[in-house]
TORKOL-4160 file (C-alpha; in steps of 0.2 Angstrom, whole numbers, padded with zeros to 4 digits, m for minus):
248
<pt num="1" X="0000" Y="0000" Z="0000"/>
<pt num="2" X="0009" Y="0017" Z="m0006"/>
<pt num="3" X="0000" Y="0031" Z="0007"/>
<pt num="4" X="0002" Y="0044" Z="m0004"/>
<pt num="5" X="m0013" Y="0032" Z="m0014"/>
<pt num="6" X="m0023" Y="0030" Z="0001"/>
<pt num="7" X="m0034" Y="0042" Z="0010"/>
<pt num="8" X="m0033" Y="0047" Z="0028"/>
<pt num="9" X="m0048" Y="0035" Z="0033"/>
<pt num="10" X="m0039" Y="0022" Z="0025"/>
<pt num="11" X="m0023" Y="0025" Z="0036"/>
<pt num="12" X="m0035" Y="0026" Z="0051"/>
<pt num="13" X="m0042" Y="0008" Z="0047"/>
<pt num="14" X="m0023" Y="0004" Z="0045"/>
<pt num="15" X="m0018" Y="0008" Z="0061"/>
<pt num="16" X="m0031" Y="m0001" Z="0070"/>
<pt num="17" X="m0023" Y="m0018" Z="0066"/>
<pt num="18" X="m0004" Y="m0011" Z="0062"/>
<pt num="19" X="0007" Y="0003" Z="0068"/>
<pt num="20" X="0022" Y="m0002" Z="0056"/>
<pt num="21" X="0028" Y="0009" Z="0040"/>
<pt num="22" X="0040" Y="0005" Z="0027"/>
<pt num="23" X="0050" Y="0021" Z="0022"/>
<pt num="24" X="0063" Y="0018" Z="0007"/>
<pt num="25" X="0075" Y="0030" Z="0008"/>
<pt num="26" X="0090" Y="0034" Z="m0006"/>
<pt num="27" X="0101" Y="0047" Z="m0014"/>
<pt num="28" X="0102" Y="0057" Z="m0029"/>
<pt num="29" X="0121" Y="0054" Z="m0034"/>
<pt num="30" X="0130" Y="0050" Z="m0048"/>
<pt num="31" X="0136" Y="0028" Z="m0050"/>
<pt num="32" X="0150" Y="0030" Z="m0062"/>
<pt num="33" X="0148" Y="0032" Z="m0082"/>
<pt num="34" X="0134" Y="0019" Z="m0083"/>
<pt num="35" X="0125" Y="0021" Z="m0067"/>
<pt num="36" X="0110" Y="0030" Z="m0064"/>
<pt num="37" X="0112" Y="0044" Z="m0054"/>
<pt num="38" X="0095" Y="0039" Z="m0045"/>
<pt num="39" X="0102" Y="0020" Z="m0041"/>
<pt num="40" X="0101" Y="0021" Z="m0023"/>
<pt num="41" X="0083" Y="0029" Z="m0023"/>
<pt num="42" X="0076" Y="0017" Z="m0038"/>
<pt num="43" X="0083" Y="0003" Z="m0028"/>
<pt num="44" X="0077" Y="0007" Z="m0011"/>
<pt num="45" X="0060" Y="0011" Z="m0018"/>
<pt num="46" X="0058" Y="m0003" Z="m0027"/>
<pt num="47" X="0061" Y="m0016" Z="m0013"/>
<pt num="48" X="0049" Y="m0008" Z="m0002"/>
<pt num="49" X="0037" Y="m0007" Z="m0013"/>
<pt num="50" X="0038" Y="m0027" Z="m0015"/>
<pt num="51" X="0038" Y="m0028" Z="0005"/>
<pt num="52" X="0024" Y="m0018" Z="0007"/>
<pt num="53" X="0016" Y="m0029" Z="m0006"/>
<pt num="54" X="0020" Y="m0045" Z="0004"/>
<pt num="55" X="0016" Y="m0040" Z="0020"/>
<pt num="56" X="0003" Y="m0030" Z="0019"/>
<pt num="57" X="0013" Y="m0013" Z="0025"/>
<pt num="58" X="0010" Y="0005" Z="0022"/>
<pt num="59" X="0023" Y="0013" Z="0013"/>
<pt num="60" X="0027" Y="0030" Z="0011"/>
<pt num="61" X="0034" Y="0043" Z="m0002"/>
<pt num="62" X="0054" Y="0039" Z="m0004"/>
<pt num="63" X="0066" Y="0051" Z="0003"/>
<pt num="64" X="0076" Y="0051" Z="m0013"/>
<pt num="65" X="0088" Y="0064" Z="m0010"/>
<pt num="66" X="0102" Y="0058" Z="0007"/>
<pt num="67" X="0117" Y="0062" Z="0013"/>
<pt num="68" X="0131" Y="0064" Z="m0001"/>
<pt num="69" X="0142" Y="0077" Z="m0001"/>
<pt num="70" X="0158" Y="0066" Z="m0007"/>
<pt num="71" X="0150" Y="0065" Z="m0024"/>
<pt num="72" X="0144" Y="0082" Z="m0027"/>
<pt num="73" X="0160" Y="0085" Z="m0039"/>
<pt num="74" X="0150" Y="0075" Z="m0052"/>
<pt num="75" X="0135" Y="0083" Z="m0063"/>
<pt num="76" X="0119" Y="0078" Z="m0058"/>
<pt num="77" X="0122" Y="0076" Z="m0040"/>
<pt num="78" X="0112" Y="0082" Z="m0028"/>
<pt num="79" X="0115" Y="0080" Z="m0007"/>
<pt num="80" X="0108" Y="0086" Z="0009"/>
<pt num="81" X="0118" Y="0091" Z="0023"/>
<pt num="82" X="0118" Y="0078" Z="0038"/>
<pt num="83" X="0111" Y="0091" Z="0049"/>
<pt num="84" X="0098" Y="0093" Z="0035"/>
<pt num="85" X="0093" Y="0076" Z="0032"/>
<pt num="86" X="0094" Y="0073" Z="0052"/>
<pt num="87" X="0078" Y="0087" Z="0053"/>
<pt num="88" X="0069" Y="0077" Z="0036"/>
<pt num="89" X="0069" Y="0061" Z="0045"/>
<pt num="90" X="0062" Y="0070" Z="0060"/>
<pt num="91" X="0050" Y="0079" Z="0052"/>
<pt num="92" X="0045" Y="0062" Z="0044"/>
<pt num="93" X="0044" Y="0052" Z="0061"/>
<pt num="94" X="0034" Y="0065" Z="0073"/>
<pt num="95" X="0021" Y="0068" Z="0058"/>
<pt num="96" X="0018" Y="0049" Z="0058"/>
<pt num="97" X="0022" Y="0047" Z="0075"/>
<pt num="98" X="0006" Y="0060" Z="0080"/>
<pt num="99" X="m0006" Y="0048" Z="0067"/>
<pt num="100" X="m0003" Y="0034" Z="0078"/>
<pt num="101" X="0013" Y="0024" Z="0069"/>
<pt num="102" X="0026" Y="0018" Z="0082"/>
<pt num="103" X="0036" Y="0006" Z="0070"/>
<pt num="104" X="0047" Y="0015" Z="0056"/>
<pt num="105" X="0056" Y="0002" Z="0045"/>
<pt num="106" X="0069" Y="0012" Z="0032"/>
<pt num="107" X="0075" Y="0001" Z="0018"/>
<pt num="108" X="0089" Y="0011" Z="0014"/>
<pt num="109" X="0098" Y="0011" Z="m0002"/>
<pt num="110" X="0114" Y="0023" Z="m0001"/>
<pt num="111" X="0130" Y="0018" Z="0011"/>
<pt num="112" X="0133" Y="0037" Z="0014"/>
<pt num="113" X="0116" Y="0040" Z="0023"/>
<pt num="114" X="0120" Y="0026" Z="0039"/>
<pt num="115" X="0128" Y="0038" Z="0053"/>
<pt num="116" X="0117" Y="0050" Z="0047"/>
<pt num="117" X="0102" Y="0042" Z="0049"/>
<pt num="118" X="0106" Y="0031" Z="0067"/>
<pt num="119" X="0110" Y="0050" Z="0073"/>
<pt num="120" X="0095" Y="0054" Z="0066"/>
<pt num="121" X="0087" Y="0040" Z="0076"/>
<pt num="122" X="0096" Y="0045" Z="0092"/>
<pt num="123" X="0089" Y="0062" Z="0090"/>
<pt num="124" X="0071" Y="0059" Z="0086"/>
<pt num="125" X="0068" Y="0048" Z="0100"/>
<pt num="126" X="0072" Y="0061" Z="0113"/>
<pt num="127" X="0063" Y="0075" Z="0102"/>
<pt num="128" X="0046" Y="0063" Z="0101"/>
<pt num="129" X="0049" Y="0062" Z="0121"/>
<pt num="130" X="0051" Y="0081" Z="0123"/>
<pt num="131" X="0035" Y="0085" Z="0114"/>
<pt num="132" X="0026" Y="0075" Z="0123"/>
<pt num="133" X="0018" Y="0067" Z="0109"/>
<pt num="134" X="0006" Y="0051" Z="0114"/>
<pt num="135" X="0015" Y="0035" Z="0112"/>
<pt num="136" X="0032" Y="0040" Z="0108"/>
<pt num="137" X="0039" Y="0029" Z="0122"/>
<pt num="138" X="0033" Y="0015" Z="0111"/>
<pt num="139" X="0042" Y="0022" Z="0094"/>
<pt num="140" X="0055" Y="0010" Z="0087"/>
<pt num="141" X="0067" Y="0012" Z="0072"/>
<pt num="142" X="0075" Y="0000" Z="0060"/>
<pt num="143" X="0088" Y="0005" Z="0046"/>
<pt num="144" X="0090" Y="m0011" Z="0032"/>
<pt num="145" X="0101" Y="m0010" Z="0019"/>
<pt num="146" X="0095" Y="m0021" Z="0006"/>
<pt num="147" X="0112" Y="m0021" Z="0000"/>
<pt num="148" X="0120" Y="m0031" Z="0016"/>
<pt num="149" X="0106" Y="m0043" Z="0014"/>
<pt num="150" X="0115" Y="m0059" Z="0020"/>
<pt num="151" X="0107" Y="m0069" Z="0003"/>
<pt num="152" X="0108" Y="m0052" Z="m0009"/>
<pt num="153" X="0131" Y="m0050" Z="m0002"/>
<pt num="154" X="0131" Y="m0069" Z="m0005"/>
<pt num="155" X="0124" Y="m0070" Z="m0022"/>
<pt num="156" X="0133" Y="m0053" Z="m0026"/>
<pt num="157" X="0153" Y="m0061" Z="m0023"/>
<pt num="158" X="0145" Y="m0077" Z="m0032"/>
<pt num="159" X="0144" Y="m0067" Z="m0045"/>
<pt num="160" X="0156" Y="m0052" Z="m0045"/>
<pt num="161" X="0167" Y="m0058" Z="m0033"/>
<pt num="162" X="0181" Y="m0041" Z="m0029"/>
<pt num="163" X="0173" Y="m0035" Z="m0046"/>
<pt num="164" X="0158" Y="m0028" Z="m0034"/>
<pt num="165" X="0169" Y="m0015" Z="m0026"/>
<pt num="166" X="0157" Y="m0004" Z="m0015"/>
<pt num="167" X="0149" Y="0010" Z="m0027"/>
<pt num="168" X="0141" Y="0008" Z="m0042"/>
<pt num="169" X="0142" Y="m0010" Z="m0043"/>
<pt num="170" X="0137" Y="m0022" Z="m0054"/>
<pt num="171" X="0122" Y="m0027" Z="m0040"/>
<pt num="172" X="0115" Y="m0014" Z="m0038"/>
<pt num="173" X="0115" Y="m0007" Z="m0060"/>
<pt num="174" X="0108" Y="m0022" Z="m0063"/>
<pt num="175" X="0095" Y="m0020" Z="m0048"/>
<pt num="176" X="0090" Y="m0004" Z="m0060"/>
<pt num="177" X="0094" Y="m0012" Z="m0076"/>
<pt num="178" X="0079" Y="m0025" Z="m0071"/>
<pt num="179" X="0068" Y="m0011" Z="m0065"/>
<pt num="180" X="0071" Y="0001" Z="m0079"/>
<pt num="181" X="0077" Y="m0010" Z="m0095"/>
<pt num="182" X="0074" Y="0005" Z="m0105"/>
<pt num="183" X="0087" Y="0015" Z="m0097"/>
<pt num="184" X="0102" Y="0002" Z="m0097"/>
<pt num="185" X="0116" Y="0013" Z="m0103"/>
<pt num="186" X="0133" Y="0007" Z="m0110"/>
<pt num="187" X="0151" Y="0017" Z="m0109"/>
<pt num="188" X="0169" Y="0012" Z="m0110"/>
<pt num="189" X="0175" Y="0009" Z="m0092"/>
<pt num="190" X="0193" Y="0008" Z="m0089"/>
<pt num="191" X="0201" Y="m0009" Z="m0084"/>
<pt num="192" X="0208" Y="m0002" Z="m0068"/>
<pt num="193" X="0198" Y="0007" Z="m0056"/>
<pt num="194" X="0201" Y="0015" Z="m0039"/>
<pt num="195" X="0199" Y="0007" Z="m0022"/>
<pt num="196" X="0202" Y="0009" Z="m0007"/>
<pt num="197" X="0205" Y="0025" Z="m0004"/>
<pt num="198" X="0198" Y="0035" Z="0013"/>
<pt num="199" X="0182" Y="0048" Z="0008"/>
<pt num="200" X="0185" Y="0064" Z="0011"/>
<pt num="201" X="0178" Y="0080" Z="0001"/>
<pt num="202" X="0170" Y="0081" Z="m0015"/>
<pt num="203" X="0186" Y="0087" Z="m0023"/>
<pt num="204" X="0198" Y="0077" Z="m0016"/>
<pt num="205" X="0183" Y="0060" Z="m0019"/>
<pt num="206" X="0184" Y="0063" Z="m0036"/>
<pt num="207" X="0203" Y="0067" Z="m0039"/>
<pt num="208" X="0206" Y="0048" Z="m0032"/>
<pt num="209" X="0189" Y="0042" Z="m0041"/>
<pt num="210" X="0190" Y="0051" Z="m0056"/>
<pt num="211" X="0175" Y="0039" Z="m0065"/>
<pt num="212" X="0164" Y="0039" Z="m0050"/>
<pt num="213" X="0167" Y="0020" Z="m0047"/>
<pt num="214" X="0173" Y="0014" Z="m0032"/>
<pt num="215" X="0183" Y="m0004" Z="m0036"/>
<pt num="216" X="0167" Y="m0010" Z="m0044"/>
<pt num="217" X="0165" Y="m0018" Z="m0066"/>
<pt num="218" X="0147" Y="m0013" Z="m0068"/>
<pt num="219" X="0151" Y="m0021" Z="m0083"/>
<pt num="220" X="0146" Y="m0036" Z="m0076"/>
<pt num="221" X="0129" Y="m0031" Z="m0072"/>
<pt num="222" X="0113" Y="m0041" Z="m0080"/>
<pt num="223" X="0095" Y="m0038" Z="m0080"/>
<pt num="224" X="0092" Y="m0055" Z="m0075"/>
<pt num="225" X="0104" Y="m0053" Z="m0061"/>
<pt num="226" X="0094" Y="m0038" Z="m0057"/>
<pt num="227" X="0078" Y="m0048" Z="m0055"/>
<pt num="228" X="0087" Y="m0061" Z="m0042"/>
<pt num="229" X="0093" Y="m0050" Z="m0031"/>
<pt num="230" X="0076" Y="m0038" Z="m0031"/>
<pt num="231" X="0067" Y="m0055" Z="m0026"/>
<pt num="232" X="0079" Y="m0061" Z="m0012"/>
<pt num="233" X="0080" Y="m0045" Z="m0008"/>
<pt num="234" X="0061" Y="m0044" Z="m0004"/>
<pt num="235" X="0059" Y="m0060" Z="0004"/>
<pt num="236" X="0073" Y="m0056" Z="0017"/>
<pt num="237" X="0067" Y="m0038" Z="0023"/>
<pt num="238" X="0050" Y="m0045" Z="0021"/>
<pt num="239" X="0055" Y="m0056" Z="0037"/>
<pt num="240" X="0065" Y="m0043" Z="0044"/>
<pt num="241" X="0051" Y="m0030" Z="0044"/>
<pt num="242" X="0037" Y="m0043" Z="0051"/>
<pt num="243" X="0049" Y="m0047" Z="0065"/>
<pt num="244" X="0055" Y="m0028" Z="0068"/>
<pt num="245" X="0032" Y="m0025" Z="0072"/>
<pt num="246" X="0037" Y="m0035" Z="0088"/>
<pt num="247" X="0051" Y="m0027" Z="0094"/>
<pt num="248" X="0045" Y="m0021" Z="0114"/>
């Protein structure tokens, strides 16, 4: 169920027998010469769509735009500052939190948005406190990255093996080349690419990571690949997310 398709009665009828929400959340960055600059946000989306689908769950509108400063030397990037994207979450979670929803599952898609978001958590739950807000001892956060699903890592190095690398792999392009076939793009890639390095600013990111890839051969990405890992994918967070309702 997406809630922006639902109306408010319908969320009220929801809440009488859940108090979970899956919220995808992604960036707006670019993923090397044949990555889509919206990977992390496609991919995020997609898999909570299909958990929601599986188990029932309401989710809501993606947070497509996260925490990525490093790669804002390349076109087409667009970041939020950490501060920024603490007080979207937030925003987010006491809005939901006054409705009457206590369990936030975020299927995350981007590597750069973890310490922002568990500081976001942190924060949240004292703010929720601090305005008093009915039930806000009960709130509970999970962050998943779809991408350190046990059977999605596993099936990734069966694959790729050190050819994943850790930004715009071949997992995740063929994620999107399975979602959006129309949209598989193709450019030379050269046969060595950097890893490795520490992350610092956007300047200095893309001196040391002048294609945007991050030890990864996307190369090796399928559509077909794509389709496994979007199912596993589904079926592991569907789990996850059903557990996480019972969290005390």
């Amino acid at each position: 169920m997406l809630l922006y398709l639902m109306t408010w009665i319908e969320v009220e009828e929801y809440l009488k027998r859940s108090p979970g929400i899956i919220l995808p959340i992604g960036s707006t960055e670019q993923h090397g010469p044949t990555g889509l600059i919206g990977t992390d946000a496609i991919c995020a989306e997609a898999i909570a769509r299909g958990v929601g689908e599986a188990t029932n769950a309401i989710v809501s509108p993606t947070i497509s735009v996260g925490m990525a400063l490093h790669h804002t030397g390349f076109p087409g990037t667009i970041s939020l500052k950490p501060s920024t994207l603490i007080h979207v979450i937030q925003d987010y979670l006491v809005s939901l939190t006054r409705a009457g929803f206590t369990r936030f599952f975020f299927i995350n898609g981007h590597g750069g948005n973890v310490a922002t978001v568990k500081a976001a958590f942190s924060e949240s739950y004292a703010y929720l406190w601090d305005l008093n807000i009915p039930n806000s001892d009960q709130v509970r956060c999970r962050l998943a990255n779809w991408f350190t699903c046990k059977s999605v890592y596993q099936l990734a190095k069966q694959w790729y093996g050190d050819q994943e690398g850790s930004h715009a792999t071949p997992s995740e392009v063929a994620l999107t080349q399975y979602l959006y076939p129309e949209a598989i793009k193709n450019a030379p890639l050269a046969p060595n690419v950097a890893s490795g390095h520490p992350i610092y600013g956007a300047t200095d990111f893309r001196r040391r990571y002048p294609d945007g890839r991050m030890g990864s051969n996307p190369a090796l990405a399928k559509p077909e690949h794509g389709q496994q890992l979007y199912e596993m994918a589904v079926k592991e967070m569907s789990q996850a997310y059903l557990e996480f309702l019972h969290t005390e």
